[in-house]
TIRO-2110 file (N, C-alpha, C; in Angstrom, 1 decimal):
// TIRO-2110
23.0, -21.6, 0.3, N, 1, A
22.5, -20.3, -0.2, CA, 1, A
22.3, -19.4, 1.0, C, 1, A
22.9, -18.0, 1.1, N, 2, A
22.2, -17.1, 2.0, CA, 2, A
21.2, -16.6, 2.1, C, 2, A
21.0, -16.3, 3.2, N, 3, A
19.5, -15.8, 3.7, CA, 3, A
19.4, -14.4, 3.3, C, 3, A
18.5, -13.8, 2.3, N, 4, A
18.2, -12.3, 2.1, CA, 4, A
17.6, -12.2, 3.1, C, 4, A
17.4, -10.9, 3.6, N, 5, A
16.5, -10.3, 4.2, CA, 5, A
15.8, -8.7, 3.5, C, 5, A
14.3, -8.6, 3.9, N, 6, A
13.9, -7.6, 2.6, CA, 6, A
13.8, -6.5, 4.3, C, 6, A
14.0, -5.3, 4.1, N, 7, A
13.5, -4.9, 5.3, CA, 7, A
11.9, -4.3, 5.1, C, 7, A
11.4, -4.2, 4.4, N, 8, A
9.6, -3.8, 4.3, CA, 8, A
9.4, -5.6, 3.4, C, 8, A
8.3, -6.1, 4.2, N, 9, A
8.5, -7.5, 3.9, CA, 9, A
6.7, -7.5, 2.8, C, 9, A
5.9, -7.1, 3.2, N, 10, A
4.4, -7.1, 2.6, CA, 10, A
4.4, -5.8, 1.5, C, 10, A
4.0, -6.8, 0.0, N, 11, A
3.7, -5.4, -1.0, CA, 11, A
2.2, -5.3, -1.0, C, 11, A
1.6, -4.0, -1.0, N, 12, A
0.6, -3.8, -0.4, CA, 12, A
0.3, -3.0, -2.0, C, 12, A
-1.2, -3.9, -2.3, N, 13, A
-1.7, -2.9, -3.0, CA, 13, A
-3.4, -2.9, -3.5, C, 13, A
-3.8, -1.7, -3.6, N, 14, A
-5.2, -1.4, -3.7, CA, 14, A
-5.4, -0.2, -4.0, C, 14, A
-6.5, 0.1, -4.3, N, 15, A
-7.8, 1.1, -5.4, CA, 15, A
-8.3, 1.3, -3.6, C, 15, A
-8.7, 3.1, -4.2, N, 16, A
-9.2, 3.4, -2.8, CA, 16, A
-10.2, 4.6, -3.9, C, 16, A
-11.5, 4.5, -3.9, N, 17, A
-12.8, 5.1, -4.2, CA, 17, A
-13.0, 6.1, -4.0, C, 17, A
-13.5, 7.2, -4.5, N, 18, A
-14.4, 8.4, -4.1, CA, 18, A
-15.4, 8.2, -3.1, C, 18, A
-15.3, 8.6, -2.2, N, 19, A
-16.7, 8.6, -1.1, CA, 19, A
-17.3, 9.9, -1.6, C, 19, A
-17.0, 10.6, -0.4, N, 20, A
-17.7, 12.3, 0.2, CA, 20, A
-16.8, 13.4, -0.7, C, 20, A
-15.5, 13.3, -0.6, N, 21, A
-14.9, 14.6, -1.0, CA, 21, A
-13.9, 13.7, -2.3, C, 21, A
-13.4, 14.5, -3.0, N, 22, A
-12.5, 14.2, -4.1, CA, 22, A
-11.0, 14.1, -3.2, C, 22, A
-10.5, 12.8, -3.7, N, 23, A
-9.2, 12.5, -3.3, CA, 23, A
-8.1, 13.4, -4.2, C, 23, A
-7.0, 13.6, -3.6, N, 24, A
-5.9, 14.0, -4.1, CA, 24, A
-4.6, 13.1, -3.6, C, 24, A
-4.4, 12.8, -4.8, N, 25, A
-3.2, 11.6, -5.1, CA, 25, A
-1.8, 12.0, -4.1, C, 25, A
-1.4, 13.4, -4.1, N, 26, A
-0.5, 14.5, -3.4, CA, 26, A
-0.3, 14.3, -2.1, C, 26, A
-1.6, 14.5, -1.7, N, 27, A
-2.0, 14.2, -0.2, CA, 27, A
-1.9, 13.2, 0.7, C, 27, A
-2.5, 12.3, -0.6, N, 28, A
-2.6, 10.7, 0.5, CA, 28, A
-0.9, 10.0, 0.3, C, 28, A
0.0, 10.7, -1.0, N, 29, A
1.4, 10.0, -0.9, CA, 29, A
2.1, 10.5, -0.2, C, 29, A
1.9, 11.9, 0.8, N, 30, A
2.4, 12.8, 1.4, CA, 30, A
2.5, 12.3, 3.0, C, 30, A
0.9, 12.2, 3.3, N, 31, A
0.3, 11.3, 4.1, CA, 31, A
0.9, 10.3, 4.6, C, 31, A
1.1, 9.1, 3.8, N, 32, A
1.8, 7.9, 3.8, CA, 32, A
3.4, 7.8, 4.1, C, 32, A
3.7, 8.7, 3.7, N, 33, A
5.5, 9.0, 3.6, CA, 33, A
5.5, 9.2, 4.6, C, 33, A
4.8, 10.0, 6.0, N, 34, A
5.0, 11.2, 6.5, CA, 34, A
5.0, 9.8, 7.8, C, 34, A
3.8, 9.3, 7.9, N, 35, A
3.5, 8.6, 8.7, CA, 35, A
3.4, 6.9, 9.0, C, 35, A
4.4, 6.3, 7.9, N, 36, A
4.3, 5.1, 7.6, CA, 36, A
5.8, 4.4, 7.5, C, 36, A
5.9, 3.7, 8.0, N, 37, A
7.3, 3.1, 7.7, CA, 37, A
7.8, 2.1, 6.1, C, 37, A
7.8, 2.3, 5.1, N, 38, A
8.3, 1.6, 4.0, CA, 38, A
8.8, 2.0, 3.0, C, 38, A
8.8, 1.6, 1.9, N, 39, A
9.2, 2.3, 0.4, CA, 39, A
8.7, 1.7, -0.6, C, 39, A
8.9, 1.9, -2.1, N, 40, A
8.5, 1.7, -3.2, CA, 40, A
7.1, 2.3, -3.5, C, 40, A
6.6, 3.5, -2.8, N, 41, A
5.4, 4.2, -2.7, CA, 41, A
5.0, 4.5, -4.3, C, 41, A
3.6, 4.3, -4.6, N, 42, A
3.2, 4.8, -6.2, CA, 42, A
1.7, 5.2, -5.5, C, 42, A
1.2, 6.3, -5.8, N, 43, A
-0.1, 6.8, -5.2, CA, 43, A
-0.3, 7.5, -6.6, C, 43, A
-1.2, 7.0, -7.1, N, 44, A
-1.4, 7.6, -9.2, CA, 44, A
-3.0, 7.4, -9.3, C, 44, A
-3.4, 8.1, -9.4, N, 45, A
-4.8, 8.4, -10.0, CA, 45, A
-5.6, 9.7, -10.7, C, 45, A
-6.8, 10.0, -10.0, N, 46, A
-7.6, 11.4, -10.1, CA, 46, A
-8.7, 11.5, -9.1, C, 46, A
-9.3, 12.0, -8.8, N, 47, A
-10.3, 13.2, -8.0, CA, 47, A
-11.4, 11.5, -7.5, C, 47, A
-11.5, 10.6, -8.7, N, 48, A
-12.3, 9.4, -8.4, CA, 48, A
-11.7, 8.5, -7.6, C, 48, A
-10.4, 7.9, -8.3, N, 49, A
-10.3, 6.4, -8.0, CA, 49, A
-8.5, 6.8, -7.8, C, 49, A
-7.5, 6.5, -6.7, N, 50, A
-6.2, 6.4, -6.8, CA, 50, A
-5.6, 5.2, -6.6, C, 50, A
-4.9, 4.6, -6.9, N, 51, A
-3.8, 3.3, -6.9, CA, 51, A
-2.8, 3.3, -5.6, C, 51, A
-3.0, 2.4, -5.0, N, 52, A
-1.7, 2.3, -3.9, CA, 52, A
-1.1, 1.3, -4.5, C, 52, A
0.6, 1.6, -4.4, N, 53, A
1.5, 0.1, -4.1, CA, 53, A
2.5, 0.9, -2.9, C, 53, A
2.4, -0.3, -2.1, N, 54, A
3.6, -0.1, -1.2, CA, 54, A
4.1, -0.8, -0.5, C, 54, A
5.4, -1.2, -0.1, N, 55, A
5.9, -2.3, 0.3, CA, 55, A
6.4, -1.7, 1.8, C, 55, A
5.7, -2.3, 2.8, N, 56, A
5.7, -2.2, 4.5, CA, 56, A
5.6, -3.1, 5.2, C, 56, A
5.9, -3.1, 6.6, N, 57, A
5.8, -4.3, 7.3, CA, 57, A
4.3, -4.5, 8.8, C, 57, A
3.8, -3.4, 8.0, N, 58, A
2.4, -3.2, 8.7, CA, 58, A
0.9, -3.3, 7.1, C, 58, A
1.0, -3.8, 6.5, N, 59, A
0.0, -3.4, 5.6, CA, 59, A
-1.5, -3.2, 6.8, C, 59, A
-1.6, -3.8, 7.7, N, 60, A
-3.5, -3.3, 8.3, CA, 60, A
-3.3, -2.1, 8.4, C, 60, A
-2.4, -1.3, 9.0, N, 61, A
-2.3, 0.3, 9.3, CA, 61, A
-2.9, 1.0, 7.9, C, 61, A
-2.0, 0.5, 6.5, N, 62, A
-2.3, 1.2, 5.5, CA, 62, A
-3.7, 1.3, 5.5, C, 62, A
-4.0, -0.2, 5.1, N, 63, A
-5.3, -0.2, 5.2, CA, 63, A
-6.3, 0.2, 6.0, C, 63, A
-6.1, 0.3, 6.8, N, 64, A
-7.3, 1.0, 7.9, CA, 64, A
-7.0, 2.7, 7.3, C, 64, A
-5.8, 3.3, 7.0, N, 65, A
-6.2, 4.6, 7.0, CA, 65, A
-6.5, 4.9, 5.8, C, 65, A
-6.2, 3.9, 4.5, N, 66, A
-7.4, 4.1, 3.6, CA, 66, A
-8.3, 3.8, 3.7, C, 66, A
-9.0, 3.2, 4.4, N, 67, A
-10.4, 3.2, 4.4, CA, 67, A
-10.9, 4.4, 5.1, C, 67, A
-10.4, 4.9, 5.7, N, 68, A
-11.1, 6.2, 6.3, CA, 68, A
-10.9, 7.5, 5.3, C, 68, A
-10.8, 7.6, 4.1, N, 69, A
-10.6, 8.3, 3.0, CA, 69, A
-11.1, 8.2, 2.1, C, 69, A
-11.7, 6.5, 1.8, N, 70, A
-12.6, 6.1, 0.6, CA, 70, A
-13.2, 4.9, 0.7, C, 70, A
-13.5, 4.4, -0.3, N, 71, A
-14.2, 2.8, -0.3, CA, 71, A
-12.7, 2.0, -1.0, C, 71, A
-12.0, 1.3, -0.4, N, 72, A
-11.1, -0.1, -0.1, CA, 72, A
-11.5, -0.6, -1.1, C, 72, A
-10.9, -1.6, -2.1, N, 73, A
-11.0, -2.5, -2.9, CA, 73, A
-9.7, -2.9, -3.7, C, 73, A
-10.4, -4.1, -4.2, N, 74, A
-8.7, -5.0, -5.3, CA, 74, A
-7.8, -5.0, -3.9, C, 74, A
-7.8, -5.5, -3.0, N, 75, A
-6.6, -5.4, -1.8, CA, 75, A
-5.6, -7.0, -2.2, C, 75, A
-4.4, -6.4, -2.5, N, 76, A
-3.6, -7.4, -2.4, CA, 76, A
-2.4, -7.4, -1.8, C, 76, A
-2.5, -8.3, -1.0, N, 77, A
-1.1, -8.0, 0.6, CA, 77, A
-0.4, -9.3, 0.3, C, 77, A
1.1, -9.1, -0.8, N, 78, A
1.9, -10.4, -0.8, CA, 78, A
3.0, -10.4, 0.3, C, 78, A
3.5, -11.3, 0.8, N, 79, A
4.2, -11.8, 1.5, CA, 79, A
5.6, -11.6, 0.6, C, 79, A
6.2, -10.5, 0.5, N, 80, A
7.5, -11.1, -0.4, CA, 80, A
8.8, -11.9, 0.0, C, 80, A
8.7, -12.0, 1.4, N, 81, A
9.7, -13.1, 1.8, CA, 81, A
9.4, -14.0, 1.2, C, 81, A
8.4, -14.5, 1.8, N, 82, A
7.7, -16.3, 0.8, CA, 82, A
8.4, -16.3, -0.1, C, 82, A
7.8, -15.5, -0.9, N, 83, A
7.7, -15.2, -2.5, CA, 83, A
10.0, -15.8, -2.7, C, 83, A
10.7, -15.0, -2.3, N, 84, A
12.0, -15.4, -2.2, CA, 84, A
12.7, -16.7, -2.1, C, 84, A
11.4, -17.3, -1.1, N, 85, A
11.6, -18.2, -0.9, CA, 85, A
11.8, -19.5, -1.6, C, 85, A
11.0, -19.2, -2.4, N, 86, A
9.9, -19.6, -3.6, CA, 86, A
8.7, -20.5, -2.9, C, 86, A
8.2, -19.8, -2.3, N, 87, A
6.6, -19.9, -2.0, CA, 87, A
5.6, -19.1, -2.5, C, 87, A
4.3, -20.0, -2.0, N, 88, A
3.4, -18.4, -2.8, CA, 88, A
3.1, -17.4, -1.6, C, 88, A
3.2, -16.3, -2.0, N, 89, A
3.4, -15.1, -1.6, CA, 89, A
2.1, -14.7, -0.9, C, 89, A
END
């Protein structure tokens, strides 16, 4: 069997909270695009609560620059190589 290779290997996903100011979903997928190396980006929410998925080969970066935007939570960082593998992810 050949070896796939994925080139963004971690699907990164999490809820990022209202702190201080109202988020804009626009911003932070603009943000992310602009500054981050991966794809499959979904940033969908409102002014409270927005959704990340994204598949990268740095998820701590994501994460640390959402947290400086909101309160972090539901964080789920799979391994999708494993996962190919058929391991758990």
């Amino acid at each position: 069997m050949a070896e796939q290779s994925l080139e963004f290997r971690y699907d990164t996903q999490l809820l990022i909270d209202r702190r201080d100011e109202d988020l804009d979903e626009d911003e932070i997928r603009d943000y992310i695009t602009e500054n981050f190396k991966g794809d499959s980006l979904i940033a969908a929410g409102d002014e409270d609560t927005v959704k990340i998925h994204f598949h990268t080969n740095e998820p701590w970066d994501l994460l640390k620059y959402a947290s400086t935007i909101g309160e972090i939570y539901d964080i789920v960082v799979e391994d999708m190589d494993r996962q190919t593998r058929g391991l758990k992810g």
